[in-house]
N, C-alpha and C positions, 0 to 999 in steps of 0.2 A: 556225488553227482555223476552221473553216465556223462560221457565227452564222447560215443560214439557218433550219434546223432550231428555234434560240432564239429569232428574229424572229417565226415561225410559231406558235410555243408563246406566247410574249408579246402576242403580236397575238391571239388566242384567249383568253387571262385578261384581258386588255384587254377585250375584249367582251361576257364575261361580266360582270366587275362593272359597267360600263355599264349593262348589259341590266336589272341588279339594281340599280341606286344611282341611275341615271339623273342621272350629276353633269353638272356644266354644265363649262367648259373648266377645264380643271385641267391645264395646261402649268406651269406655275408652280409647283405643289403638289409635282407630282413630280419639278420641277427642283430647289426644295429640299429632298426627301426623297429625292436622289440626295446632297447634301451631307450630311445627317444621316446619311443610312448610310453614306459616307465617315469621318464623324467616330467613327460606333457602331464601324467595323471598326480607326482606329486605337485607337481606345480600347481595345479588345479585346488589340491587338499591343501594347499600354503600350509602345512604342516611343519617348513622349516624356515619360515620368514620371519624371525623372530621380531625384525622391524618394521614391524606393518601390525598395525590392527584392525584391516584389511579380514574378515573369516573366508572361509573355504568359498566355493563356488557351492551352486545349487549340484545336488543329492544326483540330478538326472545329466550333468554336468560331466561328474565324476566319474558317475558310473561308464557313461560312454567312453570316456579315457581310458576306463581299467577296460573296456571291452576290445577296444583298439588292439590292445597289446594283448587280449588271447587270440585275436585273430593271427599274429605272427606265431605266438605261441604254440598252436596247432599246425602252423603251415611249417615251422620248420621240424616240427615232429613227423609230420608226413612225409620230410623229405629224407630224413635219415631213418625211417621205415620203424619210427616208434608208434605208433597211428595206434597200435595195440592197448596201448594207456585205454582200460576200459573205466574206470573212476580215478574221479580225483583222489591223488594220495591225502589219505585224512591222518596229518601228522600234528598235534601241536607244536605250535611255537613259541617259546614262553618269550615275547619281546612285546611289552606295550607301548612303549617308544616310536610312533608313525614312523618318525625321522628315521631311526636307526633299522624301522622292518625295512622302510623302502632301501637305505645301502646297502641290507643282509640280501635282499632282493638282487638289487644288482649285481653284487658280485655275485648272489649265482649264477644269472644270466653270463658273467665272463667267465667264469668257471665252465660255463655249460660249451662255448663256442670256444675254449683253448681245448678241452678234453670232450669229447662229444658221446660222450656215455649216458645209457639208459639213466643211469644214478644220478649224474647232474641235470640233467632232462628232467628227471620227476622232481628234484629240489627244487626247480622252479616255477613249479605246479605247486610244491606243498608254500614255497614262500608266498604265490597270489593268494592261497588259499586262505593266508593266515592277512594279508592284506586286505580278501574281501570278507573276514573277520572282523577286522577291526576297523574298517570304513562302513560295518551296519550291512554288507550287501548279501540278501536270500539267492539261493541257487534259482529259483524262481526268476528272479530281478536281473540274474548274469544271465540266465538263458535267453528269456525275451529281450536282453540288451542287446546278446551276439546277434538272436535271429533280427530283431532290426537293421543292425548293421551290417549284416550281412546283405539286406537287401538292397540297403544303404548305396551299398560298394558296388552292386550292381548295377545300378542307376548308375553311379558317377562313369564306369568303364561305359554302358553305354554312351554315353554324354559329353567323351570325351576329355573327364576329368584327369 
C-alpha cells in the first residue's frame, strides 16, 4: 500500500489543528492516543472477552477504530521525519491469536516511543498490517476508511469538537 498519499493528508490535518490549537509538543499525547485507539479498536473486536457471548461490533465499526490509530500513526511519523515510509512494510507475522497480535502490537507501540527509531517505527506498521490481516480489512477498505476520517476530523476542528 503507498502511505504517501496518507502522509500528505495527515500532515495537512496536522496543520490545521496547530494553526487552530496552537499546542505546544504533543509527541507524547499522541503516542498515547495511538495506545488508546489500539485498546478502543480491540475492544470493539472483544477478541479478548472471554466472558461475554457478546460477538465483535459491525465490520464498519471496527474498521474506523483501526483507522483512528493510523491517523496517529502517520502524525507521529511526520514528526520525527520518518514521512519517508513509502509502502507499507509487507512482513508476515505468524500469530493468529487476535488477542496476542493486538499485545505484540502494543508493545511495539512502547518500544517505538522508549527508543524512536525508523526500525520500531515500521514494526508498527508491519504489526497493523498483520492486524488489518487478520480482521479481513482490503487496502482499499483502510484507505477510504482514512480518507473518511480524515474528513471526519475536519468537520469536528471546525465545529469545535
Amino acid at each position: 500500500m503507498k502511505l504517501n498519499q496518507l502522509f500528505e493528508m495527515q500532515r495537512a490535518l496536522d496543520t490545521y489543528i496547530q494553526k487552530n490549537h496552537q499546542p505546544a509538543e504533543t509527541f507524547d499525547e499522541r503516542g498515547l492516543a495511538l495506545a488508546v485507539e489500539l485498546a478502543e479498536l480491540a475492544n470493539e473486536t472483544r477478541c479478548f472477552k472471554f466472558w461475554s457471548t457478546k460477538g465483535p461490533s459491525e465490520e464498519l465499526v471496527i474498521l474506523e477504530e483501526y483507522v483512528d490509530s493510523i491517523h496517529f500513526l502517520l502524525s507521529l511519523g511526520i514528526e520525527k521525519g520518518f514521512d519517508g515510509l513509502e509502502e507499507w512494510p509487507a512482513v508476515a507475522v505468524d500469530e493468529q491469536n487476535l488477542t496476542k497480535l493486538f499485545l505484540k502490537t502494543g508493545r511495539s507501540i512502547y518500544t517505538f516511543l522508549d527508543d524512536l527509531s525508523f526500525e520500531n517505527y515500521q514494526t508498527i506498521w508491519v504489526m497493523y498490517g498483520a492486524l488489518a490481516k487478520q480482521l479481513g480489512f482490503t487496502e482499499e477498505q483502510i484507505i477510504q476508511a482514512y480518507i473518511d476520517k480524515n474528513e471526519e476530523n475536519y468537520d469536528r476542528q471546525k465545529n469545535g469538537y
